[in-house]
N, C-alpha and C positions, 0 to 999 in steps of 0.2 A: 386581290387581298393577300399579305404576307402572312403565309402561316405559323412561320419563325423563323428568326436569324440564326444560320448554321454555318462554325468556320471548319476546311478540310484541311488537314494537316498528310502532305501526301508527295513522296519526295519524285514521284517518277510522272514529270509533267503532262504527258498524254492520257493516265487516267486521273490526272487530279483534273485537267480540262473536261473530261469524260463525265466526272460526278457532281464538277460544278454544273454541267448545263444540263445534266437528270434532274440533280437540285431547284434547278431555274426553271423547269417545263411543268414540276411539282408545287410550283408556286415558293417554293421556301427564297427567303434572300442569304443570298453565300457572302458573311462577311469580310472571309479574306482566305486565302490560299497560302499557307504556308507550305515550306518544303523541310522544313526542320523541327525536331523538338524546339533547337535554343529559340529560333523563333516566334514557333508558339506561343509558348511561356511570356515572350516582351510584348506579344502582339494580343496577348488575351483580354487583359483588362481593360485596351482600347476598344477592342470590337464589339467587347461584352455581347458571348455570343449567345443562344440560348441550348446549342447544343455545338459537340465538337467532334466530327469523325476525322477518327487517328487512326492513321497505318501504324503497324506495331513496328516493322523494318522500316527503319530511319538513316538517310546520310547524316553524320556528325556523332559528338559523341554519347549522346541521348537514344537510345530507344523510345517507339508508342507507350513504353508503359512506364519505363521512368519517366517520363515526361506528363504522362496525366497522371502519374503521382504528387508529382510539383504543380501543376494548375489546379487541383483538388485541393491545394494547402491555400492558394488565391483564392479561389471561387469555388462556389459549388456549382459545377454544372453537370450535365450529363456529357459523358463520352462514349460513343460506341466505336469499337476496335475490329477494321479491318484488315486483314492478311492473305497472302497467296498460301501460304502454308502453315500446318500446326505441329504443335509438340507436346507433348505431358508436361516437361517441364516451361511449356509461353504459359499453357492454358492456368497452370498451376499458379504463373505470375503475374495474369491477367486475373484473374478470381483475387485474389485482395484488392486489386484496385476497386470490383465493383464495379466495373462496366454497366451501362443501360443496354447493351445488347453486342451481339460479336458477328461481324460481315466474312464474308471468302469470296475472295477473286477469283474469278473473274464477276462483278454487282450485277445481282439479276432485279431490273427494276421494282418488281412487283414487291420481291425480300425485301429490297431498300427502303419502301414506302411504307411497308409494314412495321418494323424495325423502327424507323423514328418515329412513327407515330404511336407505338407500344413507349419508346423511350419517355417522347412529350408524354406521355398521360401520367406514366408513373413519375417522371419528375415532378409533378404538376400535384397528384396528388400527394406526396412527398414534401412539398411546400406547404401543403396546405396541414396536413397534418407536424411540419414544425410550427407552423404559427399555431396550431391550435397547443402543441405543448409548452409552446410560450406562453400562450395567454396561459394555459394550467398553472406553468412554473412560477408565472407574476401573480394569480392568485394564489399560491401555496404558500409566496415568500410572505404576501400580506394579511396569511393568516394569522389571528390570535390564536392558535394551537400550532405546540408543537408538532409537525409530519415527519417520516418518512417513508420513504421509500424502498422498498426489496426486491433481489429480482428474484427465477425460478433457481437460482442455485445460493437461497441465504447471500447474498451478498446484500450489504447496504447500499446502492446507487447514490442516494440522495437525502440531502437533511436542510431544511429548511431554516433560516434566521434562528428562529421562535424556540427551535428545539438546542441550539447553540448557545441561543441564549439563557436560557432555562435550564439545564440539564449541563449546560456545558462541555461537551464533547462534539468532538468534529471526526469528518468520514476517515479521518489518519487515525482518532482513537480508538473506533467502532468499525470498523470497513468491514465485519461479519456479524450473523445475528450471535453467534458463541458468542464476538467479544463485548457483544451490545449486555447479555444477559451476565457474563461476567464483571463488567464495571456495574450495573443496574442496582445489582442479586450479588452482594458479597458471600453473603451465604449461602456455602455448598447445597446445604438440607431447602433451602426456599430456590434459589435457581434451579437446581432438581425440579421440584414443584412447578418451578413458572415453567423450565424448557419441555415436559410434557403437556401443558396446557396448550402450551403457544401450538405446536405440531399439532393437536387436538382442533386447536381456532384455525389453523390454517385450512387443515381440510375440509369443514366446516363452512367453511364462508366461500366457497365456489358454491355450495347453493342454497344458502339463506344468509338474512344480516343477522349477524351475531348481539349479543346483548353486554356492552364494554364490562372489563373487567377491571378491580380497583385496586391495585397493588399500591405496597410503598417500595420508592426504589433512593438509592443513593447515587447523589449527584457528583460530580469531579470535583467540585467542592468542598465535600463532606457532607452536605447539607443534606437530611430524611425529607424527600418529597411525596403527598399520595396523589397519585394518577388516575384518572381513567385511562384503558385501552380500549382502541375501536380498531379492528381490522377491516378493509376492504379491498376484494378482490378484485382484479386488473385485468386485464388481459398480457398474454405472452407472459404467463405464469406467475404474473408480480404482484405486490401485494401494497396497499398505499397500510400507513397506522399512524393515528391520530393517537396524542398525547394531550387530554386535560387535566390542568394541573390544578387540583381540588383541595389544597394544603390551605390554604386560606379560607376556604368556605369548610371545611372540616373542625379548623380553631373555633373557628364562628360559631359552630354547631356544639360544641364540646365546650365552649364558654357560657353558652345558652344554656346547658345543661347543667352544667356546674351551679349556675344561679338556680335553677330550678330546683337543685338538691338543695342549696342554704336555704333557699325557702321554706322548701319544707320541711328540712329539722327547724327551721325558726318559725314556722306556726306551732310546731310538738315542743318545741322548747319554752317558747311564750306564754304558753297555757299553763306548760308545769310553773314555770317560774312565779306566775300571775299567784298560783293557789300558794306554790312553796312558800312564796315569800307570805301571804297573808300570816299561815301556821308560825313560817319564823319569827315575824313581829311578835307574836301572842306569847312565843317564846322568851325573845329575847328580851320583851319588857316585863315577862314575869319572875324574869333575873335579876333585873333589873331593880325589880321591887322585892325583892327579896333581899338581895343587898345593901340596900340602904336598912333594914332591921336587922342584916348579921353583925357580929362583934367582931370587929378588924382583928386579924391575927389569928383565926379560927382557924378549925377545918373547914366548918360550915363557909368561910370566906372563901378560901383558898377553892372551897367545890366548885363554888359558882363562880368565883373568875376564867376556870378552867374550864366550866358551860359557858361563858360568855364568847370566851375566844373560839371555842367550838363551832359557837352560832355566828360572829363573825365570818370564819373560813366558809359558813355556807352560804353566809352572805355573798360572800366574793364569789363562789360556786354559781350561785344564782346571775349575777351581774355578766357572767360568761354567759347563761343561756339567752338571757336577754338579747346580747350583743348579736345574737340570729336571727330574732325577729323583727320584723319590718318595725315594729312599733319602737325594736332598743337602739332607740335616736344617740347620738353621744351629744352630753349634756358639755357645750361647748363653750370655751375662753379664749379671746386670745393670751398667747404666751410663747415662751423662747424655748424651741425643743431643746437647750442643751442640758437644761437641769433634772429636764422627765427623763433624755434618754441618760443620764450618766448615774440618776439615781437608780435607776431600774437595772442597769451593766451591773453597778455595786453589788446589787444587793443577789444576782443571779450568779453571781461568778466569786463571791462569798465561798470562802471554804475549798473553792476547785484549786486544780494547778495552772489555770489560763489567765494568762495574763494579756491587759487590754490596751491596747493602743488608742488614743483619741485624733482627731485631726478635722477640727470644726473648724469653716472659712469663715476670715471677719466682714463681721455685719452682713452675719447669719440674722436671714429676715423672720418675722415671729412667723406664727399658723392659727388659726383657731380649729383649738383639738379640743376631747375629753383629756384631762392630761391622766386619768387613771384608766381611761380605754387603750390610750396611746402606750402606758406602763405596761399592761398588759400584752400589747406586741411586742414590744422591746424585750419583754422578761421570754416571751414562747423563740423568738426568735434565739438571745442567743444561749436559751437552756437548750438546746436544738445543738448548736456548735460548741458549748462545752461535752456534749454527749458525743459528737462526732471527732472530737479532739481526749480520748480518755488517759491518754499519757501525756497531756497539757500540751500549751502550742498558744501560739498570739493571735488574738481575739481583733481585726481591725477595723475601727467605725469610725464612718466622715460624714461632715453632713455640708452641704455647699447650696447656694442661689443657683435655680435652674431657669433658665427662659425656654421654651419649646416654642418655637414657630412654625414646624412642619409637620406631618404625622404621614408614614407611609402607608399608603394608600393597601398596602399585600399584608400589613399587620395588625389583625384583628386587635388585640392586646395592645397597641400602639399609643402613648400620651397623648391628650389631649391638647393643643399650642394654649399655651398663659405659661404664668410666672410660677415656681415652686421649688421648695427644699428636698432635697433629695438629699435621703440617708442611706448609707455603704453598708452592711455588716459583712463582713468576709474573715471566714473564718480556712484554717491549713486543716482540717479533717479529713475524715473518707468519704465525703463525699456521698452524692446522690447516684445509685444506678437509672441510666436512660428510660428506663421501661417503668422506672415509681415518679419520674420529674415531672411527668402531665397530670401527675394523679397526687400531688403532695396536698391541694385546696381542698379536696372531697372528701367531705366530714363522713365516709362510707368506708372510707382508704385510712389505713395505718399498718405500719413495720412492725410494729410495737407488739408483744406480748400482751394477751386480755388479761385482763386481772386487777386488782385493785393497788400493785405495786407498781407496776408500768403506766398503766392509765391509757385511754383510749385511742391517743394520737389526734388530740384536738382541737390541740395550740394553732396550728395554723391553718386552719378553715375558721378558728375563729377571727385570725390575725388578719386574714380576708375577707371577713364580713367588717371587721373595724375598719380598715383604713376605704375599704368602698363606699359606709354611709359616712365620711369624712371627706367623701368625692377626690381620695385619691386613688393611687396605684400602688400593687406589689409584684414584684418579680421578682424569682427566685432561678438562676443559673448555678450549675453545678457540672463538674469532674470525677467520676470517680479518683479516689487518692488524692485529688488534686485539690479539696476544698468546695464551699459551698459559697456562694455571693447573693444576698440577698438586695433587692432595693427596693426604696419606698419613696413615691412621691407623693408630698402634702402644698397643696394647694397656700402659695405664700398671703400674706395682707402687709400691709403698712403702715393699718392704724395700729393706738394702742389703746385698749381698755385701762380707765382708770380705776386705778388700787383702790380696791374697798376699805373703807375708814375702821380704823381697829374698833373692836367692841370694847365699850369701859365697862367696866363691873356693875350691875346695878343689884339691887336686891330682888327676891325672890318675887312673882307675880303677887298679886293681891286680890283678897274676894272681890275686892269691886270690878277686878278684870274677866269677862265673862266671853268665855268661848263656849261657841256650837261646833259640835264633833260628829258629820256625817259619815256615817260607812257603813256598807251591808253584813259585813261579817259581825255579827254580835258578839264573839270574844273578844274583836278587838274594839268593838264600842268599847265596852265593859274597862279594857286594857287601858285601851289612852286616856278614859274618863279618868281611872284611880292613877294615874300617871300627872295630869295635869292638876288634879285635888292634891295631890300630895305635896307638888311644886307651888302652890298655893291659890289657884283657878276655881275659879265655879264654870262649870261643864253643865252644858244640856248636849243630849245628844239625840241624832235623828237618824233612822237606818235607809234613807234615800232620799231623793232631791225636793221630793212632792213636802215629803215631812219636814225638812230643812227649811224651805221657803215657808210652810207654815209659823213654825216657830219663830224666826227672824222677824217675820212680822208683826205676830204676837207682841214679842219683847218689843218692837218699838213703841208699839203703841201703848204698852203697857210703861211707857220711858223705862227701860232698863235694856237698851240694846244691845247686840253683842260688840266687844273689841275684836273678835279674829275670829273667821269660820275656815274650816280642816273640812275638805272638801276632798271624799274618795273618787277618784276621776274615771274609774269602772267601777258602772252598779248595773249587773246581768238584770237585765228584765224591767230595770227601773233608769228613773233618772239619774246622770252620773252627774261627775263634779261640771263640765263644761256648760251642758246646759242648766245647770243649777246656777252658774254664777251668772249666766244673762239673764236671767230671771231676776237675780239678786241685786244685778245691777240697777234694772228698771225701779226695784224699790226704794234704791241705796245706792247712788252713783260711788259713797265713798265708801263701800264694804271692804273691808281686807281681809283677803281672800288667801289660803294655802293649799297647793294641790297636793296630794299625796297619792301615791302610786307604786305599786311592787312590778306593775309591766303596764305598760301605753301600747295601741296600735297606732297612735300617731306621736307627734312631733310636742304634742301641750309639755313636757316636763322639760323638753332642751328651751323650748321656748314659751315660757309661761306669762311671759308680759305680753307678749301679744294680744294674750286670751282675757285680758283683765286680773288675773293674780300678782300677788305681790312679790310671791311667796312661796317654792316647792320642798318638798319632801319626800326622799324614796324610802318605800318599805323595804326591809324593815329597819327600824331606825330605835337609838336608846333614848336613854330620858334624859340625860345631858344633849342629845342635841338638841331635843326638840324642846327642852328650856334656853340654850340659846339662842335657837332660830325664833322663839317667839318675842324673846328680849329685842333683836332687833329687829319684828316687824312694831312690834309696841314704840319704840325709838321715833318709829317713821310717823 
């Protein structure tokens, strides 16, 4: 049996004869006998031998060692280098080559056999542990983490796909750990910080696994990425580090929480709003009736216009806190955002030095919005970049057809694919600093001075909870100095709601029109009763559902039914308006029904025909509308 194919490279024929046939009693097969470097070299890849003994003194103009210089650039095999004599300076030029072992002449068999067989084994294991760092290096490459690799003197050896791709740098950019924590850590004060940690986790992790660390580091790009680090130790003093890039599940996590905080200022805000607005009805319709008794031209007139508009402003007050709670639905139409957004621009940028540019695409598709929810972005937004533009500057808003069919998979915040309007606001201001741009939604977070001149910094966590229960999107990118861009996507449509028929004038109600007025708050029983008397109504009223259904009944049977029942859609501890109206229905399929509401936890006031109503009403509300609103449910 052959133990391995061995060629002799040996220019003085009597002992190349001599070593073939030790070779040959040893069992090995002697591929071939050359007598020269040059011919080695031509003769190697034919023989393909497993090992090659070279005399280092060669006829021609090759020496043993140049010459297994040049077959080591062919093949990798093993050579062991024999000679009759040595020098400091052979030995010195033999040692880079790396010899498998080094023979003296005169070959003493037993050294011989020793010698290749030391040679074969460490070849052999040498084989075997390249293929094992192969398979290493084809798993590293197909990992989904960024690796690399370091040896014992800080050098980078190696970097995987995954981290080139991510990170973007290559071993030309990085080739030490200095220049890895210098591009990473532009910051003097935080690479300080990382490069004693890392020395720290280095010595560390020879004897235990460390627990990764989470830095944010900057990419060749530009781009802020948060990482995990995981070190592990190697052997021959190396260090393998794993790079996971947690920038996406971080958004994720920080968008989670974000909803978590509108929540709950939108449970604290819905509850104030719920009670506020009861009190402000009670208010504002006893201003109401108070001025229909003042003499036009008064002071007494002039007092209470100027309470009215008061209680207006906190009307609108209230309709903001709503807009946090799950229940503040936006009471939805369709319609053409160019008249909300351009009335809303007017009337913000009134009085400043910014002047506004338009650039709306034709057959701009409608939305269905609140178009006074939708005001209310528009006006936060660009009071936002008149403030950032205080020596004036061009204000620029577009609004264009969006089709989205893709959404990137690494962008949490990413649109969703359908059709939609997207509007521009881009303003030349100064701009948002990087370290407030994650935090501009978080009704916790404001620049803004406390006080009652500056105001809380509220505009836009509310302008986030709007366009979210409108099932759209807002982005906000920003430059220092360089301006603010805002966008908004609204979910397009392409029907169109037909224009509600003008109201004709009709005369004031009449006693024989009889409404029921349910509501728990007994001032404003009291209120809407003398409200609807006045306007010329017979009023029964009932303080909850159980009472309501009673009396409805009553009157039928008694034939004096009612024409419209005012149905409070929250009654704490009682029946509200919802379940009052299936009730009412079962008695009265054609009841006509109005809900009224200062705050919903659900959706009854956007969508009240669902629910069997004819008819909504928000508190608080004056006595002109709700003589109109009854006019045309009476019509119907």
């Amino acid at each position: 049996m052959v133990k391995a194919k061995i060629m002799v490279v040996e220019d003085e024929y009597i002992v190349a004869m001599y070593m073939k046939t030790l070779l040959e009693k040893m069992e090995y097969a002697v591929t071939s006998v050359q007598t020269s470097g040059e011919a080695a070299i031509s003769a190697v890849s034919g023989d393909a031998p497993d090992m090659i003994l070279m005399d280092i003194a060669l006829e021609g103009e090759l020496d043993g060692i140049q010459s297994a210089e040049l077959i080591r650039k062919k093949m990798n095999v093993p050579i062991i280098f024999s000679t009759a004599y040595t020098d400091d300076d052979m030995l010195r030029r033999a040692k880079l080559i790396e010899p498998a072992g080094y023979l003296l002449k005169p070959l003493d068999p037993r050294q011989l056999s020793i010698t290749i067989e030391m040679a074969l084994h460490k070849a052999e294991v040498e084989e075997r542990l390249r293929q094992s760092e192969k398979r290493f290096r084809q798993m590293v490459e197909a990992s989904p983490f960024p690796i690399s690799i370091i040896d014992g003197n800080e050098r980078l050896t190696y970097l995987n796909r995954k981290f080139m791709d991510v990170f973007g740098y290559t071993l030309e950019d990085i080739p030490t750990v200095a220049d890895w924590h210098r591009h990473f850590f532009p910051d003097p004060d935080q690479r300080a910080e990382v490069t004693a940690m890392w020395q720290k986790d280095l010595h560390a992790s020879r004897d235990r696994e460390l627990s990764p660390r989470e830095l944010e580091v900057r990419c060749k790009h530009g781009m802020a990425r948060s990482v995990l680090f995981r070190i592990v130790h190697m052997d021959g003093g190396r260090h393998m580090v794993t790079c996971e890039d947690i920038t996406h599940r971080k958004q994720i996590s920080e968008e989670l929480l974000k909803t978590k905080k509108l929540e709950a200022v939108g449970i604290l805000a819905g509850g104030i709003a719920h009670d506020f607005n009861n009190l402000l009805s009670v208010i504002l319709g006893n201003i109401n009736l108070c001025q229909i008794q003042a003499e036009p031209e008064t002071k007494l007139a002039r007092w209470l216009s100027e309470a009215e508009k008061a209680s207006m402003r906190a009307k609108n007050l209230t309709q903001k806190f709503t807009t946090f709670a799950s229940g503040g639905k936006p009471v939805k139409k369709v319609t053409s955002l160019v008249n909300v957004v351009e009335n809303a621009v007017s009337l913000a940028i009134s009085g400043s030095s910014v002047v506004c540019e338009y650039d709306f695409s034709p057959g701009l598709l409608q939305v269905e919005i609140d178009p006074e929810q939708m005001n209310q972005v528009i006006n936060h937004l660009v009071l936002n970049a008149i403030a950032a533009m205080p020596q004036g500057g061009t204000l620029r808003i577009s609004a264009e057809n969006l089709t989205v069919t893709d959404t990137p998979s690494d962008e949490p915040t990413s649109v969703r694919p359908g059709q939609y309007v997207r509007i521009t606001i881009r303003d030349e201001g100064t701009g948002i600093a990087p370290e407030h741009l994650s935090a501009i939604f978080d009704p916790y977070f404001s620049t803004k001075k406390r006080g009652s001149q500056k105001g809380m910094g509220f505009g836009l966590p509310i302008s986030h909870s709007i366009i979210r229960h409108h099932g759209g999107y807002i982005f906000v990118s920003s430059e220092p100095e360089k301006g603010t861009t805002a966008e908004i996507y609204l979910p397009a449509v392409v029907r169109e709601d037909r224009p509600p028929a003008p109201a004709p004038d009709q005369p004031a109600g009449e006693a024989s029109r009889r409404i029921l007025v349910m509501d728990d708050e007994e001032m404003i029983r009291d209120l809407v009763s003398q409200m609807l008397e006045h306007i010329g109504y017979a009023v029964v009223a009932a303080a909850h559902g159980e009472e309501a259904i009673e009396r409805y009944e009553t009157a039928r049977t008694n034939g004096a039914p009612f024409d419209v029942v005012i149905l409070d859609l929250t009654v704490p501890g009682g029946m509200g308006g919802r379940e009052t109206l299936q009730n009412l229905l079962k008695i009265d399929p054609d009841v006509q029904a109005i809900v009224s509401s200062g705050y919903s936890t659900d959706a009854i006031i956007s969508h009240y025909d669902q629910w069997g109503f004819v008819e909504r009403i928000a508190k608080p509300y004056q006595l002109k509308e709700l003589d109109v609103l009854l006019r045309k449910v009476l019509r119907k």
